[in-house]
C-alpha positions as CSV (number, residue, x, y, z in Angstrom):
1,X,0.0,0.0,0.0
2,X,1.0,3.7,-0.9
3,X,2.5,5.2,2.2
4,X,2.2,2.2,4.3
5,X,3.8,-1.5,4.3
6,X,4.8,-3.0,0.7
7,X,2.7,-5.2,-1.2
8,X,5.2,-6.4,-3.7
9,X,7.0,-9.6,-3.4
10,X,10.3,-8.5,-4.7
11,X,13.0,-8.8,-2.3
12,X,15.6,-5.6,-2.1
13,X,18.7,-5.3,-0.1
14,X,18.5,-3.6,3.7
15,X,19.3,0.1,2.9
16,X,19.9,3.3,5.2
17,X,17.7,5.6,3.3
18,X,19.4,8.7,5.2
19,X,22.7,7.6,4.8
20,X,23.1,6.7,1.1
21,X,26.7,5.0,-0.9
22,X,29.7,6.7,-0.9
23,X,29.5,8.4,-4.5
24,X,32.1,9.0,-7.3
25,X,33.7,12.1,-8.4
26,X,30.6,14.1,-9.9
27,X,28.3,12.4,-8.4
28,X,26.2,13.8,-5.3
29,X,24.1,12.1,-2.5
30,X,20.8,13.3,-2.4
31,X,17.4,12.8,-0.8
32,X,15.0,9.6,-1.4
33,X,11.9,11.1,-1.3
34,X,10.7,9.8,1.6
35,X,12.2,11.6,4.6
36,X,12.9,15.0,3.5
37,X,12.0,17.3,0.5
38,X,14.7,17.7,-2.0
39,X,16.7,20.5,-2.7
40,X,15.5,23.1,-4.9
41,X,18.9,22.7,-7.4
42,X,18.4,19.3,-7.7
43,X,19.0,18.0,-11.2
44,X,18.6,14.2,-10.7
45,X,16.6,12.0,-8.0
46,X,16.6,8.1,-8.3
47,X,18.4,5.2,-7.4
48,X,20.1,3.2,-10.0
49,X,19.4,-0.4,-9.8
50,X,22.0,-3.3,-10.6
51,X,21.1,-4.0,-13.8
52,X,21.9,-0.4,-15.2
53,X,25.3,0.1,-13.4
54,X,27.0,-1.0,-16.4
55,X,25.7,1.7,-18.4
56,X,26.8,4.5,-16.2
57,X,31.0,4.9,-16.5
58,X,31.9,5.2,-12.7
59,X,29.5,3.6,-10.7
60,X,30.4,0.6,-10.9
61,X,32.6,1.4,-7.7
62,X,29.8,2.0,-5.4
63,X,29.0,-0.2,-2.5
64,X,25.3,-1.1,-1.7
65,X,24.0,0.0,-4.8
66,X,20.5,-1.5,-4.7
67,X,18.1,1.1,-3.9
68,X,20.7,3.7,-3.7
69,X,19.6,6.8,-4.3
70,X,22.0,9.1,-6.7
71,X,21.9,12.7,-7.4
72,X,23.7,14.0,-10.5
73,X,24.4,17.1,-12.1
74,X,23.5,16.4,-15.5
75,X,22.9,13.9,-17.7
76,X,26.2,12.0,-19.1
77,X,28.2,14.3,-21.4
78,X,28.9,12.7,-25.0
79,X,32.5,13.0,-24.4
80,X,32.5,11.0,-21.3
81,X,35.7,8.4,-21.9
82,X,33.6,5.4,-21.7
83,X,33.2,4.7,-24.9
84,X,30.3,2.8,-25.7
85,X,28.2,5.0,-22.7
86,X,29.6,8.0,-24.8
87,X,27.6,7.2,-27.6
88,X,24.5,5.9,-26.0
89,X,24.2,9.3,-24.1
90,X,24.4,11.2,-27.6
91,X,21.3,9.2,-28.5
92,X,19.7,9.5,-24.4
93,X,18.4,13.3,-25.7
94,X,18.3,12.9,-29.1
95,X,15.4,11.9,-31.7
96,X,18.0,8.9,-32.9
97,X,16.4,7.7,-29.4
98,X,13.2,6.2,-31.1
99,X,15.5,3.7,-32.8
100,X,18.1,3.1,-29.9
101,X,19.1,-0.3,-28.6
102,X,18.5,-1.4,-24.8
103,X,21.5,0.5,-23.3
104,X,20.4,4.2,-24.6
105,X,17.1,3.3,-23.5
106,X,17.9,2.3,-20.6
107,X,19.7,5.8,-20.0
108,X,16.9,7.9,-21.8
109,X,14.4,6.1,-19.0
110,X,15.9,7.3,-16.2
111,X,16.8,10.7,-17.2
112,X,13.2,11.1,-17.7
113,X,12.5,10.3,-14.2
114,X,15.8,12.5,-13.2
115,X,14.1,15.4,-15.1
116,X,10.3,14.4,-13.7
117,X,11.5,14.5,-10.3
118,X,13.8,18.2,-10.7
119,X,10.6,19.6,-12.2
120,X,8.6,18.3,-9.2
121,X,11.3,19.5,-6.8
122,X,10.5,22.9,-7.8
123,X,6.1,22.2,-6.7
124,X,7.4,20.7,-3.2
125,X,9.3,23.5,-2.7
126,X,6.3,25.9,-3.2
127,X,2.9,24.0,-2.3
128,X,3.9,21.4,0.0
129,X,2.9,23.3,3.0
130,X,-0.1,23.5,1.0
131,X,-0.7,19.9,0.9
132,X,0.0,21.0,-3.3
133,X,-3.3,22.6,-3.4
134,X,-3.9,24.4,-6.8
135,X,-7.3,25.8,-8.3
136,X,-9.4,23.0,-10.2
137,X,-8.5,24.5,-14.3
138,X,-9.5,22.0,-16.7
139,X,-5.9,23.1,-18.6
140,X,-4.5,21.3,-15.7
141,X,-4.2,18.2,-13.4
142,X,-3.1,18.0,-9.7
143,X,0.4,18.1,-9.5
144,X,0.2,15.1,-7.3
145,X,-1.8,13.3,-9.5
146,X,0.5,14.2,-12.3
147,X,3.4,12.6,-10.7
148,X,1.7,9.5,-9.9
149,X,0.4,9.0,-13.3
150,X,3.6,9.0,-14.3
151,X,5.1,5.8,-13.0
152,X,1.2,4.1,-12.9
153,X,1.2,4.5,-17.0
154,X,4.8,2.8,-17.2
155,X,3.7,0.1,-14.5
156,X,0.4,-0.5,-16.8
157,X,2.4,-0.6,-19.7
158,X,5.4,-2.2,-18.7
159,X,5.8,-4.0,-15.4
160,X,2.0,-5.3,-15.6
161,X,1.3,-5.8,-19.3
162,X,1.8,-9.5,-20.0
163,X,1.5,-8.8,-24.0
164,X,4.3,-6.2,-24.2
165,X,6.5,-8.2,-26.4
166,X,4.2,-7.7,-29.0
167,X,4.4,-3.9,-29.3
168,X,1.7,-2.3,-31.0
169,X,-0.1,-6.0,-31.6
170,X,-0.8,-5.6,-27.9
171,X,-4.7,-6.1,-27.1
172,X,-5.4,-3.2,-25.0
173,X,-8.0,-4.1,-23.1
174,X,-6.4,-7.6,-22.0
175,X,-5.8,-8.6,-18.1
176,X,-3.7,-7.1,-16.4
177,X,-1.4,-8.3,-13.8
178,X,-1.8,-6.6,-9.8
179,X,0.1,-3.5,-9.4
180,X,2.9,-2.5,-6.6
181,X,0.1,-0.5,-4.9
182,X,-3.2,-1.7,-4.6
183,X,-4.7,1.7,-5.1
184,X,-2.7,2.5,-8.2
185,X,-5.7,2.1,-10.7
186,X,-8.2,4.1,-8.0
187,X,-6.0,6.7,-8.5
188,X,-4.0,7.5,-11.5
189,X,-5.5,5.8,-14.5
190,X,-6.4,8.3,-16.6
191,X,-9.0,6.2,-18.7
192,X,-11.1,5.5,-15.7
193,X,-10.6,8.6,-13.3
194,X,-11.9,11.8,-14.9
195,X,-10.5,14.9,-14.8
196,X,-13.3,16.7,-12.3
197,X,-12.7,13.3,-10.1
198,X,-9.2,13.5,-9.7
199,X,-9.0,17.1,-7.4
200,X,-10.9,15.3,-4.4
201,X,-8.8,12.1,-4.8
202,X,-7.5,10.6,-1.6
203,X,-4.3,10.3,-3.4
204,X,-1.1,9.3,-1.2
205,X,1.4,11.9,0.3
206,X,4.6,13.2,-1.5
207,X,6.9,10.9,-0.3
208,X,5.0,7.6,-1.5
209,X,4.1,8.8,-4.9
210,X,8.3,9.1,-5.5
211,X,8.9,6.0,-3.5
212,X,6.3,4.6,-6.1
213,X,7.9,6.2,-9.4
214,X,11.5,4.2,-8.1
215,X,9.5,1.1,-7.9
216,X,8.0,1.4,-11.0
217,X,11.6,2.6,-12.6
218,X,13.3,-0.4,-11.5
219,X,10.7,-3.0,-12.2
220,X,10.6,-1.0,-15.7
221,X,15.1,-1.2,-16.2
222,X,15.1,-4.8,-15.1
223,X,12.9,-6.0,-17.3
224,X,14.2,-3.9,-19.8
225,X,17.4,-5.4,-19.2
226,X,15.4,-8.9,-20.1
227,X,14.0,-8.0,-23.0
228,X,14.8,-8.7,-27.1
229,X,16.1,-5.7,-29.5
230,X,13.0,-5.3,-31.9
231,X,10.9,-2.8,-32.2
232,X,8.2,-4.7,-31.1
233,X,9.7,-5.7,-28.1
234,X,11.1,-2.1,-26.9
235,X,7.9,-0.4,-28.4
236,X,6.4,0.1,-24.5
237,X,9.9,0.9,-23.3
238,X,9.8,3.7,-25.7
239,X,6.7,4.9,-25.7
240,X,6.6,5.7,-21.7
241,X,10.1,7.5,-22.7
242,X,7.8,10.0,-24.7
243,X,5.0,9.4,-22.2
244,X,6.9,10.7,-19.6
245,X,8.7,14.0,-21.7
246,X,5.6,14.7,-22.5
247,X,4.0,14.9,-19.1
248,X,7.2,17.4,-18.0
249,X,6.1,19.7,-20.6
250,X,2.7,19.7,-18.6
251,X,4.5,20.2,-15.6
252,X,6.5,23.0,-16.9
253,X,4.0,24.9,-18.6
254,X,1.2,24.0,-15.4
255,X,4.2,25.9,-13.5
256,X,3.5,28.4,-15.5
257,X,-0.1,29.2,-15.3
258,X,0.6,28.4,-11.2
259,X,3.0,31.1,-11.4
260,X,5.7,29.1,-9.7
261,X,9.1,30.6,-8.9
262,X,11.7,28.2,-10.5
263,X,15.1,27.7,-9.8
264,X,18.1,30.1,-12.0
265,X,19.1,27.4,-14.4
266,X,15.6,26.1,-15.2
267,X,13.7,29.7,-15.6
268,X,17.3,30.1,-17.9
269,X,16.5,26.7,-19.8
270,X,12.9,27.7,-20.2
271,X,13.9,31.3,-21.4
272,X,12.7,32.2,-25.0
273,X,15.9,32.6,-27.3
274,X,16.2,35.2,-29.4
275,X,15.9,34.6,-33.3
276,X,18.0,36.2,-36.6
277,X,14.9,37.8,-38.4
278,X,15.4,36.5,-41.9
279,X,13.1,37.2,-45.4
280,X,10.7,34.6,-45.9
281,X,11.5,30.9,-48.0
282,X,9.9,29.8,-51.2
283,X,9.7,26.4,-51.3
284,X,9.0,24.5,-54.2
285,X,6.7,22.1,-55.5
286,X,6.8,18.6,-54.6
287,X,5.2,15.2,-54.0
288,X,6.2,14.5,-50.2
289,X,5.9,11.5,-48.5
290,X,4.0,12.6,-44.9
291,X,4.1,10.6,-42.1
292,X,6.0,8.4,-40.8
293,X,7.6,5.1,-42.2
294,X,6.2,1.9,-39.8
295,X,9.7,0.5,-39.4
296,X,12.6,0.8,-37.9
297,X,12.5,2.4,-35.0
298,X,9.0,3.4,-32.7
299,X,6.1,5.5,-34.5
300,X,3.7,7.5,-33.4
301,X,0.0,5.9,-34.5
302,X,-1.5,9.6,-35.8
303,X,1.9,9.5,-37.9
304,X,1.2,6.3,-39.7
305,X,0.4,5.7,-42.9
306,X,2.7,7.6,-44.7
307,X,1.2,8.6,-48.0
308,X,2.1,10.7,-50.6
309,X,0.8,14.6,-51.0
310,X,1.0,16.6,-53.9
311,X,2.4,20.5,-52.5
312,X,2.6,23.0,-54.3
313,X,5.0,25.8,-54.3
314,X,4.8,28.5,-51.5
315,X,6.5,30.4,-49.0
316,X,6.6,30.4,-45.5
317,X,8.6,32.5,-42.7
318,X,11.8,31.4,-41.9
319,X,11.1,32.1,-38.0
320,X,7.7,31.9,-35.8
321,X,6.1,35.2,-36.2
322,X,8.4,37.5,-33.5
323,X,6.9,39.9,-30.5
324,X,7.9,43.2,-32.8
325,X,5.6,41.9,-35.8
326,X,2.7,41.1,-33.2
327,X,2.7,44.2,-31.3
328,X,1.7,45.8,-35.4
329,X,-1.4,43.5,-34.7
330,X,-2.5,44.8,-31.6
331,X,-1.4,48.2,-31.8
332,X,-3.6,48.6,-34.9
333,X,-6.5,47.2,-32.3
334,X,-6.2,43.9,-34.4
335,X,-8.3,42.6,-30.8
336,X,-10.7,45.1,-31.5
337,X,-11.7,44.4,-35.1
338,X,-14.4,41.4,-35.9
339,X,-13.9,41.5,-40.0
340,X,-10.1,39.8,-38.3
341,X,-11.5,36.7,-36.6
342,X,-13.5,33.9,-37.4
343,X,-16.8,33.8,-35.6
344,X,-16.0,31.4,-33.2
345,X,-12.6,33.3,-32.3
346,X,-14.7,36.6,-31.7
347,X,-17.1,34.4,-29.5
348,X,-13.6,32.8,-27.7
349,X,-12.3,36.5,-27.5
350,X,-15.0,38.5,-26.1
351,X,-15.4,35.5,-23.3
352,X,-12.0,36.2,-22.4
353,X,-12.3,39.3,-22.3
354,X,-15.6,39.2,-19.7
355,X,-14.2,36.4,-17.3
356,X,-10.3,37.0,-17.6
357,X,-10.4,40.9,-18.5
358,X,-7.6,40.8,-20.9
359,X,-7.7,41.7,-24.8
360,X,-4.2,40.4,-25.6
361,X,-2.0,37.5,-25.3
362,X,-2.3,35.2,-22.0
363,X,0.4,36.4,-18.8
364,X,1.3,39.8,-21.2
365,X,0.7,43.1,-18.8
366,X,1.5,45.4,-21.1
367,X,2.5,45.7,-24.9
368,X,2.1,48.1,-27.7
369,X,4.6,50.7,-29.0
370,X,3.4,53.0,-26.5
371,X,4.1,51.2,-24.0
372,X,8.1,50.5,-24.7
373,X,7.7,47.0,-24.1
374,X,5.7,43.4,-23.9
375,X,5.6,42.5,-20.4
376,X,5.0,38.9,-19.9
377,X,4.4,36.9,-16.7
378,X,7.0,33.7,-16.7
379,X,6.9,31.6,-14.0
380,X,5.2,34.1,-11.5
381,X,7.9,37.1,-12.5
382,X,7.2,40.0,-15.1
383,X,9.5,39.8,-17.9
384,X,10.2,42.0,-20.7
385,X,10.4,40.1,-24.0
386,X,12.2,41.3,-26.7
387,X,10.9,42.0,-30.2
388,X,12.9,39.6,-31.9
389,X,11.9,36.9,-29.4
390,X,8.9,34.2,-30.9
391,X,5.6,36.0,-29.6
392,X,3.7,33.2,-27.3
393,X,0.9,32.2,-25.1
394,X,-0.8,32.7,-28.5
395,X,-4.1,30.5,-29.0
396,X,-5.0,29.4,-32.5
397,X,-7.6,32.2,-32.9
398,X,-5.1,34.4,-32.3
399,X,-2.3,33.3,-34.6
400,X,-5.4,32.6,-37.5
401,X,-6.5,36.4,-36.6
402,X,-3.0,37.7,-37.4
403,X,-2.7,35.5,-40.4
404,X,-5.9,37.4,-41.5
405,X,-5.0,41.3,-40.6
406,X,-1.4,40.3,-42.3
407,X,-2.7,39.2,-44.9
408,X,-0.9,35.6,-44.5
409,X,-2.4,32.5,-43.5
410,X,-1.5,29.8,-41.1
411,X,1.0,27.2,-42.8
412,X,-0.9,23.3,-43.6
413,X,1.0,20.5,-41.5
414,X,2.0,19.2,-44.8
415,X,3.9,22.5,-45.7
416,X,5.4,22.9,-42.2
417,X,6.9,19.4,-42.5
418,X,8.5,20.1,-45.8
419,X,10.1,23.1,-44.9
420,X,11.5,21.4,-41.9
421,X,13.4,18.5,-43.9
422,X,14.4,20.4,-47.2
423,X,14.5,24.4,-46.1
424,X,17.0,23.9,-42.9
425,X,20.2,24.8,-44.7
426,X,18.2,27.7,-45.8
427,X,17.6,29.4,-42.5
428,X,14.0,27.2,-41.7
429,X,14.3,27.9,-37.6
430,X,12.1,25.6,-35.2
431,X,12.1,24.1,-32.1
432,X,11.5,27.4,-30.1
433,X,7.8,27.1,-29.6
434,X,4.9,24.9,-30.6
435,X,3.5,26.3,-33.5
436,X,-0.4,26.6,-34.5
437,X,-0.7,24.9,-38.1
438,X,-3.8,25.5,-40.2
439,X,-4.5,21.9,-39.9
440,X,-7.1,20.0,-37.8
441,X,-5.8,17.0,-36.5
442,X,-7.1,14.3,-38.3
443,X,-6.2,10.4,-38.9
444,X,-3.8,9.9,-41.9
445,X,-5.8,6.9,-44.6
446,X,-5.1,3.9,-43.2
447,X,-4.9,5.2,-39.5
448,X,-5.3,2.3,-36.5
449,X,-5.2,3.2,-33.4
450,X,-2.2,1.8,-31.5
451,X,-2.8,-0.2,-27.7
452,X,-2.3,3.1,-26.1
453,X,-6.4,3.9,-28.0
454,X,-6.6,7.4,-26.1
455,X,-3.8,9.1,-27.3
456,X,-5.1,10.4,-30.8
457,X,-8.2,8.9,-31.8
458,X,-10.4,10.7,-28.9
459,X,-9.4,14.1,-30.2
460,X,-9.3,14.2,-33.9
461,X,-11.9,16.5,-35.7
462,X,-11.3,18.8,-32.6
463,X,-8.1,19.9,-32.0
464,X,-5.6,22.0,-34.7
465,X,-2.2,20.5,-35.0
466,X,0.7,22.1,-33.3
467,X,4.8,20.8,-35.0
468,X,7.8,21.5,-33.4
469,X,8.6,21.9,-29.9
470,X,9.3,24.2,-27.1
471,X,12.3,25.2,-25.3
472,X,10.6,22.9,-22.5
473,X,10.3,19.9,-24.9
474,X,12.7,17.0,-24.6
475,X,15.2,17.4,-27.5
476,X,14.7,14.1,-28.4
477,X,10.9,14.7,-29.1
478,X,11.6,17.3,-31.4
479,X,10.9,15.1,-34.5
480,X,9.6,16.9,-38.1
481,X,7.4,14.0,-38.4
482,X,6.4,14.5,-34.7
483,X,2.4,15.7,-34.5
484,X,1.0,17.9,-31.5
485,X,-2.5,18.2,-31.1
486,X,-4.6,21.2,-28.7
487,X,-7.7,22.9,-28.9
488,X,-7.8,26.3,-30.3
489,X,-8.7,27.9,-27.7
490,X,-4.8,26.7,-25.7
491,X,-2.7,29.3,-24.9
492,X,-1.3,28.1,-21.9
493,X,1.3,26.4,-23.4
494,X,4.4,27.2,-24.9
495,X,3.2,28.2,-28.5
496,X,3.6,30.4,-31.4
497,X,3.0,30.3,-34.8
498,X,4.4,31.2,-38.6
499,X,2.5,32.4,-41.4
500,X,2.2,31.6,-44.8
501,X,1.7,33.5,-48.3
502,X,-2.1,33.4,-49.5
């Protein structure tokens, strides 16, 4: 039971939890979870279980390395002088990742959970004494419940799925075995708990839920460790990789609509960069293959079939549209003009307006010309953004109403993925924000939904696809292939957009 005795029959070694292994050089002791809160810098917190020693140059010195709990700085550097580690940490953070071998994926796993558990360091610090509290937003989920659904999805998929070996041939709905904590399923499965349910959960405190997410990590590395080198066999391994990236997005940009104070390097990481402004890029015609191929490597089910799509010439900015070129927009009261919006955007506008009382971007204070700057809210501190900066916390409605007043238009998924693969060398910039396509996310012919049936099929016909990434997504989920799906009215997460000639 969460918080109580163990109801797993695994058998661990005696550990002090308060007075972990002596560490090597770069290497730091830290805390477990379940005594004290961690530090606020913390970069990494999880132990490393026997069976992934090998894969981590200098641990293999330790003593008493089960359930040892190690904090480290960063992830392994590629030039680390072990030479077959070296490589697989090039791939740990990389989009090579979704066609990695055992060992990188065994590395990639657990700095997911490192990163999980820094990001969740910086809620303990700030709402624990709340008992993590937060207004019920339907943008969100408890933060607690967020962490726990973490390590249930990999258990469901992983540790308790007796059909894993067959990747993405798994029946879904097939028995499962018991979890490591009876309540697990009560709690944090997502298909079965609704969103309105899961704010007056009884959920288990702080210190079980990342006692639970170790659990689940080594029962997930140790079979991992057991398992075959196809793709169908390391499909589950890989998807609750992305699972789990994708879930620190949500708690980076919840911490943002929270207005929580993070730590210097993270509000650093999670900066905006600043971009070269550069002339739009004609792009020519072409038949393009979109999607992505079903083999090697791990797919995506909204990216399968590739197909073929006749494009036809156009051009497209070489950036996301930048804060200078929005403040134009609003400036020449681009929120204050219908003939600019689609009907429903006016609707979703004047809304806003009543129950938020904002015309403008979400967390912006101030912007225009006249007023010198744009002052956005990040992370619970007003910042001033600079005008060659990627204007964000922009919904759809928004990005499709500048499109309109410029006299642009949002780009099709189709032409966005094209100018990512052939327009690169060319100055073709991404990866900054998520960007609003013109799109609506809808199944490719031949679409079938993979065992994981929630993911896309529930949302298609309702949501506009978003390609790229953020400066909080995971380099190795920054794939051109990659599709992002919200509802047009989002803009609480980190996204932008690029236009398009008509």
């Amino acid at each position: 039971m969460v918080g109580g005795g163990r109801s797993d029959n695994r058998s661990h070694e005696p550990v002090d939890w308060l007075t972990p292994a002596p560490l090597p050089s770069g290497f730091f002791t830290g805390d477990t979870g379940r005594s004290t809160p961690p530090r606020a810098d913390a970069r990494l917190l999880f132990w490393v279980p026997p069976c992934a020693v090998r894969h981590l140059p200098g641990l293999a010195c330790c003593s008493r390395l089960t359930r040892t709990t190690v904090l480290a700085s960063d992830p392994l550097p590629p030039s680390s002088p072990h030479s077959s580690a070296a490589h697989e940490a090039g791939l740990i953070d990389s989009p090579l990742i979704r066609s990695a071998g055992r060992d990188a994926l065994s590395l990639a796993l657990m700095d997911a959970r490192n990163h999980t558990l820094h990001l969740f360091g910086q809620y303990q610090q700030a709402l624990e004494a709340v008992n993590f509290v937060v207004p019920e937003l339907t943008v969100l989920n408890p933060p607690l419940w967020e962490l726990g659904h973490v390590g249930w999805f990999q258990e469901w998929w992983i540790g308790r799925n007796m059909q894993r070996a067959r990747g993405a041939r798994c029946e879904p709905a097939h028995a499962r075995l018991a979890s490591i904590e009876p309540g697990a399923d009560r709690w944090w499965d997502s298909g079965n708990v609704p969103h309105h349910q899961r704010w007056t959960l009884d959920l288990p405190p702080v210190a079980a839920c990342r006692a639970y997410l170790l659990d689940t990590l080594e029962s997930t590395l140790e079979l991992l460790e057991k398992t075959g080198e196809d793709d169908d066999a390391l499909y589950f391994f890989r998807l609750c990789l992305f699972h789990e990236d994708m879930h620190a997005e949500a708690l980076s940009y919840t911490a943002q609509t929270l207005g929580l104070t993070l730590d210097k390097a993270l509000l650093q990481a999670f900066t905006p960069p600043t971009m070269a402004l550069r002339e739009p890029l004609l792009v020519p015609a072409t038949v393009w293959m979109l999607g992505s191929a079903a083999a090697p490597g791990f797919v995506f089910d909204n990216e399968l079939a590739q197909h073929e799509v006749n494009v036809p010439e156009f051009e497209i900015d070489a950036q996301p549209v930048s804060w200078a070129q929005f403040v134009e927009f609003v400036d020449d009261g681009g929120y204050d003009q219908p003939e600019f919006w689609q009907s429903e955007g006016w609707d979703w506008l004047q809304a806003t307006a009543s129950s938020e009382g904002r015309r403008g971007p979400r967390y912006v204070e101030q912007i225009g010309v006249a007023s010198g700057a744009v002052m956005q809210t990040r992370f619970g501190k007003p910042m001033r953004m600079l005008g060659n900066q990627p204007a964000m916390h922009m919904s759809w409605w928004e990005a499709d109403a500048w499109c309109r007043w410029a006299g642009r238009r949002l780009p099709a998924e189709v032409e966005w993925e094209v100018a990512a693969h052939t327009a690169a060398r060319r100055g073709f910039r991404w990866g900054d924000v998520w960007e609003w396509t013109g799109s609506t996310f809808r199944p490719y012919p031949g679409f079938e939904p993979h065992p994981y049936a929630d993911y896309s099929q529930p949302w298609f016909g309702t949501h506009k696809v978003l390609r790229g990434g953020s400066f909080a997504t995971r380099a190795r989920m920054k794939s051109p292939k990659y599709r992002n799906f919200y509802r047009p009215e989002r803009d609480d997460i980190f996204c932008g957009f690029r236009s398009c000639a008509l």
